[in-house]
RODO-2510 file (C-alpha; in nm, 4 decimals, decimal comma):
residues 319
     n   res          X          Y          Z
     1     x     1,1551     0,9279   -11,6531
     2     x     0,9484     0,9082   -11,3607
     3     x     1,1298     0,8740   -11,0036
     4     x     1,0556     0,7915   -10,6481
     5     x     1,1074     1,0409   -10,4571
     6     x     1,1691     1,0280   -10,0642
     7     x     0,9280     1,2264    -9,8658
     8     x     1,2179     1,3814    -9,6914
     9     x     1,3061     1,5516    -9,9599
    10     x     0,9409     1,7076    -9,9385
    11     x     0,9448     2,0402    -9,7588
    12     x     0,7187     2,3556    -9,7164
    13     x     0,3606     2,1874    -9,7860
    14     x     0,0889     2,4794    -9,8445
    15     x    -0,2304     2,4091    -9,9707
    16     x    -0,3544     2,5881   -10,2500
    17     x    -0,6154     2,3582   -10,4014
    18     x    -0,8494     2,0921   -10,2975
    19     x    -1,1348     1,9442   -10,5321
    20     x    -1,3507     1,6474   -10,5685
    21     x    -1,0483     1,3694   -10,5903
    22     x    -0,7852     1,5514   -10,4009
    23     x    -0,5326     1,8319   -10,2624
    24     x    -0,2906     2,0231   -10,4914
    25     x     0,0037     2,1407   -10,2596
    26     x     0,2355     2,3785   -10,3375
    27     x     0,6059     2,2253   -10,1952
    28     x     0,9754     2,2894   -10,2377
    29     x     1,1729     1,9889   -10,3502
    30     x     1,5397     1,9391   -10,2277
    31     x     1,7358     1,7070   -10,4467
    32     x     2,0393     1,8410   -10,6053
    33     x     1,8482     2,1533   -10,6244
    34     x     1,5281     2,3197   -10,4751
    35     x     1,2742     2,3202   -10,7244
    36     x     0,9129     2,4565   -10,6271
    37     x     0,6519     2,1758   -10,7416
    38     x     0,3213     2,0630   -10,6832
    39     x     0,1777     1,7603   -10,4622
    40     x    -0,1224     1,5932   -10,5421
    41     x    -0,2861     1,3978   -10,2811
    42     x    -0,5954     1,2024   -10,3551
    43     x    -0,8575     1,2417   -10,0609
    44     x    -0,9685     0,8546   -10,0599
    45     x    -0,6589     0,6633   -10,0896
    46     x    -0,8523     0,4055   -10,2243
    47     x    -0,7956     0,5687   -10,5541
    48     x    -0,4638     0,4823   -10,5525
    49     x    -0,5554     0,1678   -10,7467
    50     x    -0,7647     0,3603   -10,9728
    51     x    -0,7121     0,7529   -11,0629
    52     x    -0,3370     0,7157   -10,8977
    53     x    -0,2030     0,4960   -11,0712
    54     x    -0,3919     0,6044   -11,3950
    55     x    -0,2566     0,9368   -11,3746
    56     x     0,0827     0,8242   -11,3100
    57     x     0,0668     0,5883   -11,6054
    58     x    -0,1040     0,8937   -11,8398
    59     x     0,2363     1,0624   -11,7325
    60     x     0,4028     0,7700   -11,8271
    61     x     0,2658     0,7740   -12,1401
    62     x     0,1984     1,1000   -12,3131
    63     x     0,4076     1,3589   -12,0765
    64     x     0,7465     1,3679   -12,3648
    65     x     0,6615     1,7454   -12,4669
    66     x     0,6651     2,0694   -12,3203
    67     x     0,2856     2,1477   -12,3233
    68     x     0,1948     1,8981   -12,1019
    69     x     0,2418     1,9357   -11,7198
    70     x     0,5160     1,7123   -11,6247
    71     x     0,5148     1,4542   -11,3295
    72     x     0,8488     1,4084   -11,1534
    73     x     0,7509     1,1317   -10,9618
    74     x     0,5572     0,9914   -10,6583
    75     x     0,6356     1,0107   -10,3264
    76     x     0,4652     0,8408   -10,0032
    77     x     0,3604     1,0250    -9,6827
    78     x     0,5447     0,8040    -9,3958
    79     x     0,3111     0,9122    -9,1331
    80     x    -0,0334     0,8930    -9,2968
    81     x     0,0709     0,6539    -9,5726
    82     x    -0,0594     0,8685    -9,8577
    83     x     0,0627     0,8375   -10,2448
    84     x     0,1276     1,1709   -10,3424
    85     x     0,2205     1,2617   -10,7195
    86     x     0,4896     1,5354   -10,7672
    87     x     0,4136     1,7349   -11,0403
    88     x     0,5792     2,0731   -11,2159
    89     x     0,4318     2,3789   -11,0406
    90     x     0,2230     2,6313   -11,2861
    91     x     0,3246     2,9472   -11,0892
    92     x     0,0804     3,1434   -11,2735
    93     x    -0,2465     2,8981   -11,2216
    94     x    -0,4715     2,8467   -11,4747
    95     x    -0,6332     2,9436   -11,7699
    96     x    -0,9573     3,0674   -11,6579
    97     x    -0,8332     3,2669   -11,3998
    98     x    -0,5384     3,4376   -11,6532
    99     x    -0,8226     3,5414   -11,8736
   100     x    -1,0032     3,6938   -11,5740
   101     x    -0,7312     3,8858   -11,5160
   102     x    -0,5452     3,9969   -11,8340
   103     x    -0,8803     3,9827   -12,0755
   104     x    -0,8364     4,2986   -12,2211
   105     x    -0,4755     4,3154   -12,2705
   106     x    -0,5052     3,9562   -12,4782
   107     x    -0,4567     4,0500   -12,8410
   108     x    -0,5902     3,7949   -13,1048
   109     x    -0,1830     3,7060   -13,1873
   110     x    -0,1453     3,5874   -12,8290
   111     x    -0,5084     3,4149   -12,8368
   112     x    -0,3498     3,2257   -13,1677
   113     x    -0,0521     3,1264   -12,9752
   114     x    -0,2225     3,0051   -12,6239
   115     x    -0,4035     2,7733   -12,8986
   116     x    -0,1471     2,6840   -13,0788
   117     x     0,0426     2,5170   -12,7977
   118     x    -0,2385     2,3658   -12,6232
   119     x    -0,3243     2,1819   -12,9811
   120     x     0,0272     2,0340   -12,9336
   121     x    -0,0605     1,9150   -12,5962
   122     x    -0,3704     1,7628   -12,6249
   123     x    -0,2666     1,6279   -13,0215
   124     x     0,0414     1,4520   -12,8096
   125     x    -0,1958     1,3030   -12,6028
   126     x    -0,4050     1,1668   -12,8904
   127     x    -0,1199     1,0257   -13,1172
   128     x    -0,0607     0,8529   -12,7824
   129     x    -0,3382     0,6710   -12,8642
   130     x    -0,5060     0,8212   -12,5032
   131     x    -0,8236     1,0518   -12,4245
   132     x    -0,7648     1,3556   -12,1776
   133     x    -1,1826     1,3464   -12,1206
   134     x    -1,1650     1,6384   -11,9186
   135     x    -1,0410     1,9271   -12,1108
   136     x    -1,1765     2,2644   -11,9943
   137     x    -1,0117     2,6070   -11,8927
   138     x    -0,8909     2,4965   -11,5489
   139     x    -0,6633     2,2573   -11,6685
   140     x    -0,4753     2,4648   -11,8917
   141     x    -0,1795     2,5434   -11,7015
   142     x     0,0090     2,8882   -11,7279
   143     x     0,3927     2,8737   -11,6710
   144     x     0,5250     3,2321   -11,6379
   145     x     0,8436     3,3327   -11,8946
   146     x     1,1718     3,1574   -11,8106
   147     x     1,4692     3,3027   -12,0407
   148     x     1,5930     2,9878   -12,1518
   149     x     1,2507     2,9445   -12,3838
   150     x     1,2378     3,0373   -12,7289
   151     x     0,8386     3,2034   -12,6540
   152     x     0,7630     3,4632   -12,3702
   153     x     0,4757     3,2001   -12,2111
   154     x     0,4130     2,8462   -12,2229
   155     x     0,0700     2,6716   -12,1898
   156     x     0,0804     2,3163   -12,0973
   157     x    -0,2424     2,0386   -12,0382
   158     x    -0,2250     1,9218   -11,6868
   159     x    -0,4523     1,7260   -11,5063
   160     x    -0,4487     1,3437   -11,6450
   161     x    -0,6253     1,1528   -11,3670
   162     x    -0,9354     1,0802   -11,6308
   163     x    -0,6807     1,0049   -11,9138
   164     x    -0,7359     0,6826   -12,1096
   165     x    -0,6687     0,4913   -12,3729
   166     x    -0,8338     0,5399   -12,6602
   167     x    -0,9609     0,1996   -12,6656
   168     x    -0,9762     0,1157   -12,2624
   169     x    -0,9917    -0,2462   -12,1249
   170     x    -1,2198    -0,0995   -11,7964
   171     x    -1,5346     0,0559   -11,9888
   172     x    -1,6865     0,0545   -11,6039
   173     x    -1,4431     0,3341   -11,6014
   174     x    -1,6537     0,5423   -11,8543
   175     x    -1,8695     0,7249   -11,6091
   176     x    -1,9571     1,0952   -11,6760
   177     x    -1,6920     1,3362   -11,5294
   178     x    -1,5952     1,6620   -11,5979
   179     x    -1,7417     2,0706   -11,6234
   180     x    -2,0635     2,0318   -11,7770
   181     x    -1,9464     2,2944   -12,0475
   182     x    -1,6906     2,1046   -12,1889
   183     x    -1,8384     1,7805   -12,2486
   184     x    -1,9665     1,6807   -12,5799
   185     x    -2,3396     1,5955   -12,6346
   186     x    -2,2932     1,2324   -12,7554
   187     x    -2,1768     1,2103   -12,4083
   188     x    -2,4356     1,2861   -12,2127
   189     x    -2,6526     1,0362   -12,4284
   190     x    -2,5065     0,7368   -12,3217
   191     x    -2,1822     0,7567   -12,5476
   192     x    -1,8352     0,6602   -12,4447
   193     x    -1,5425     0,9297   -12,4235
   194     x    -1,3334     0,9711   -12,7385
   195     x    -1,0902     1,1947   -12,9244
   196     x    -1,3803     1,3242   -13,0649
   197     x    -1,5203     1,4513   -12,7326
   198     x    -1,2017     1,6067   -12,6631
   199     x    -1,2302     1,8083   -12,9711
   200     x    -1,4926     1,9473   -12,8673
   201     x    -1,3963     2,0570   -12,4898
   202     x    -1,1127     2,1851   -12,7111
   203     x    -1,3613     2,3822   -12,9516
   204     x    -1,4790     2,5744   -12,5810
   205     x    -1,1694     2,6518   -12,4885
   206     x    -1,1577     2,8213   -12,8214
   207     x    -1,4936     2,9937   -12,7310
   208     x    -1,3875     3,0682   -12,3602
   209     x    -1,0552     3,2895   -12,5713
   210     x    -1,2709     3,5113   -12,7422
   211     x    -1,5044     3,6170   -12,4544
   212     x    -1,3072     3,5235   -12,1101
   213     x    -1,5142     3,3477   -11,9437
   214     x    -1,6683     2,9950   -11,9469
   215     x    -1,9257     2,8812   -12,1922
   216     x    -2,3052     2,8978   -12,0620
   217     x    -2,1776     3,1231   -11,7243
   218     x    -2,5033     3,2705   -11,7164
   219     x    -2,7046     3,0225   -11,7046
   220     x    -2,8236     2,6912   -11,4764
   221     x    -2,5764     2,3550   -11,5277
   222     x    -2,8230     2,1092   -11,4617
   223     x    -3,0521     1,9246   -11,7176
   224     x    -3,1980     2,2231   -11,8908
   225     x    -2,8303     2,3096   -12,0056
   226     x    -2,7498     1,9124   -12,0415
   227     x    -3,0924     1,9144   -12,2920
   228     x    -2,9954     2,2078   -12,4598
   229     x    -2,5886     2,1243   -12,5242
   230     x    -2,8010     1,7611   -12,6934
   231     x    -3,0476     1,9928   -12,8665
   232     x    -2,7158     2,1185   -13,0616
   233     x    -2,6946     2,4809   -12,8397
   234     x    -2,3807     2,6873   -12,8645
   235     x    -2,2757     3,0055   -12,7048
   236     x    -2,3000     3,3121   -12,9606
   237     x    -1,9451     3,3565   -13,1382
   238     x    -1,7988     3,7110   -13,0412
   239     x    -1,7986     3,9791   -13,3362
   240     x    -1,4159     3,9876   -13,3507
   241     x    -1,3376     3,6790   -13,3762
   242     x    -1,2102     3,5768   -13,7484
   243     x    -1,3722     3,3657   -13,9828
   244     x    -1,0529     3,1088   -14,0017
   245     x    -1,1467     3,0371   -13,6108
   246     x    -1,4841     3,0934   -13,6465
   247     x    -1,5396     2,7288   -13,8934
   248     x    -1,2596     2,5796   -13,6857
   249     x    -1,4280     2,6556   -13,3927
   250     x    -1,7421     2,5507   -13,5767
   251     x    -1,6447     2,2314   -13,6490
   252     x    -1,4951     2,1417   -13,3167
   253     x    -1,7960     2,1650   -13,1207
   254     x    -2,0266     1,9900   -13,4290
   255     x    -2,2666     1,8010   -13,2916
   256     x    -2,1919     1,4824   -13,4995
   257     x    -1,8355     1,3576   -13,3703
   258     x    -1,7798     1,1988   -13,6794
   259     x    -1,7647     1,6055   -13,8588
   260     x    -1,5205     1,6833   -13,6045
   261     x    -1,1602     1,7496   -13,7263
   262     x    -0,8807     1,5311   -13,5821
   263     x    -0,5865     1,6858   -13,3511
   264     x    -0,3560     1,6604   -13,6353
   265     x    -0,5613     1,8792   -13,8789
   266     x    -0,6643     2,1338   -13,5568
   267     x    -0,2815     2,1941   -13,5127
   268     x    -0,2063     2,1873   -13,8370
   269     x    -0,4550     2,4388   -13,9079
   270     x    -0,3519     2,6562   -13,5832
   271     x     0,0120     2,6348   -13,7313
   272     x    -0,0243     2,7544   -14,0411
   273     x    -0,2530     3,0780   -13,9205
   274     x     0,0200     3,1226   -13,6411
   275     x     0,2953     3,1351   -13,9201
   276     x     0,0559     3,4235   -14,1070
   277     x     0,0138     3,6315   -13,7553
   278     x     0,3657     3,8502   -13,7694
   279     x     0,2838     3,9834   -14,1333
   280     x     0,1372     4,3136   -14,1344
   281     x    -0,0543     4,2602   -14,4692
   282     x    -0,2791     4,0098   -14,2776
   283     x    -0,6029     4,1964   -14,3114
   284     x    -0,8448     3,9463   -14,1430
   285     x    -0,6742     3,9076   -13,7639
   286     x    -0,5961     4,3483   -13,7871
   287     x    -0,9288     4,3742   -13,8540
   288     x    -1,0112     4,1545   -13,5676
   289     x    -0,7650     4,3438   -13,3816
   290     x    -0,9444     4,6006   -13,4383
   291     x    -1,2884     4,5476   -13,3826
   292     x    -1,1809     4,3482   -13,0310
   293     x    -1,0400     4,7068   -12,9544
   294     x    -1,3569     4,8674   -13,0207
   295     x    -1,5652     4,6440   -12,8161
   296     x    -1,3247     4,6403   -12,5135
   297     x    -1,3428     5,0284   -12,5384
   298     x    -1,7547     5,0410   -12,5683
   299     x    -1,7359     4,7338   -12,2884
   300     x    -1,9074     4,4638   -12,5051
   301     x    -1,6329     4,2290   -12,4740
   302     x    -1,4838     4,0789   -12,1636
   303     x    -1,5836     3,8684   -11,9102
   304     x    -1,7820     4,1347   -11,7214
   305     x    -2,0474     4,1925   -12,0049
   306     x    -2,0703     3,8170   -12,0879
   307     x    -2,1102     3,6628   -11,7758
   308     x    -2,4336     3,9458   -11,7288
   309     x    -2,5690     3,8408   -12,1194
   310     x    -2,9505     3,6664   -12,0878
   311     x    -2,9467     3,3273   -12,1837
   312     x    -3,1253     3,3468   -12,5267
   313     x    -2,7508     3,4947   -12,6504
   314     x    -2,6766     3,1414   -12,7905
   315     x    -2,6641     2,9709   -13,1228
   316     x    -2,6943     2,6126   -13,2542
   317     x    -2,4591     2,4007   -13,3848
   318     x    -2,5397     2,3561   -13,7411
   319     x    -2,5717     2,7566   -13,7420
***
């Protein structure tokens, strides 16, 4: 249930983010308790009509599990009259910076399982009947291990300012936003958003996993890559990575929407691999295991020797 919250409840603002819609705070909340969230202030306040209140109805909406970031609330500035959402706090930040960081140490188990829970997100979000449209690795949300959980981490979806219903009323509202990356080719041809198109921002997450860092790093986002992601252009799959996520991965980023798998089967999928992972007789992820050991050890995996690749190291689609 979302609340209002007085501002003077608010306490200890520190910035810690600012992008092109707004500033992330981090803040200490004093209600019963003091509970460390976020703030999120939009820069033109003129969006409060538009991405405010469509993130706060997203919330509304689709935030009733665990791997999606949860808004408390909103709360109003009394001074400068901002709307400010107040949102759970991801002490340890995001994925693309936790890969960064921990590459190496990442076995394919946890890979499965950082997958596994953002498929519940974003298939939450989708039986919902909404579209995130703006899936990529910086709004995948780490919370650090709290001993009440059943799992060492949790990985939740945050960011829901694009969010829509599947089948919006405002289709002014369909303009191109997002990490060139992530977005799926029918997109950038005039298409609208679609479950579909999340799919495939979710297929480059699965991509971004294997190698740690984003897809196409090394290369120009402008028109070239915009041409190229049409032209049905991949990044090349990593050698350890198994065949079960190779098709899935495959599939997701297809460059016919219509191929791609639903949420539903993705998780579905993800679950039944994850349920295979603790059995020692599972020969394809210790081989992967294996082999991602190797090319850690020779340094041909990681972000470091990605990031430096040429671009030719791609593939197409239909490959």
């Amino acid at each position: 249930m979302l609340k209002w919250i007085p501002f003077s409840q608010i306490k200890d603002l520190k910035e810690i983010a600012r992008g092109g819609y707004g500033i992330i705070y981090q803040a200490n909340w004093k209600d019963e308790t003091v509970k460390t969230v976020a703030i999120k202030k939009f820069l033109n306040q003129k969006d409060f009509n538009g991405y405010f209140l469509n993130e706060l109805r997203s919330h509304f909406k689709c935030c009733n599990c665990g791997c999606i970031n949860r808004c408390y609330g909103i709360t109003k500035d009394p001074k400068s009259n901002d709307y400010m959402l107040v949102l759970q706090f991801a002490k340890g930040g995001n994925l693309h910076d936790f890969l960064k960081t921990n590459f190496s140490n990442i076995t394919w188990e946890e890979k499965v399982e950082i997958l596994y829970q953002i498929s519940i997100g974003l298939r939450n979000i989708h039986d919902k009947d909404f579209i995130h449209r703006d899936i990529h690795s910086g709004n995948i949300l780490y919370l650090e291990p709290n001993p009440q959980w059943k799992i060492n981490k949790r990985w939740q979806i945050g960011d829901l300012g694009l969010a829509q219903p599947a089948q919006p009323t405002n289709v002014s509202n369909n303009e191109i936003y997002g990490v060139m990356p992530y977005i799926a080719p029918e997109i950038f041809q005039g298409a609208d958003f679609s479950k579909a198109s999340d799919v495939y921002s979710m297929g480059m997450i699965m991509w971004e996993l294997t190698t740690g860092c984003k897809p196409f790093a090394n290369i120009g986002h402008n028109h070239v890559l915009t041409y190229s992601i049409i032209d049905g252009i991949r990044p090349e799959i990593t050698e350890d990575t198994p065949e079960c996520i190779v098709n899935l991965m495959k599939r997701c980023w297809d460059s016919d929407p219509n191929k791609r798998p639903s949420m539903n089967e993705i998780h579905k999928t993800l679950s039944e691999i994850h349920k295979t992972l603790s059995d020692v007789k599972n020969k394809e992820f210790n081989k992967a295991e294996q082999k991602r050991l190797e090319l850690i050890r020779l340094k041909r995996l990681g972000p470091e020797f990605t990031e430096k690749l040429i671009p030719k190291q791609f593939i197409r689609a239909d490959h």
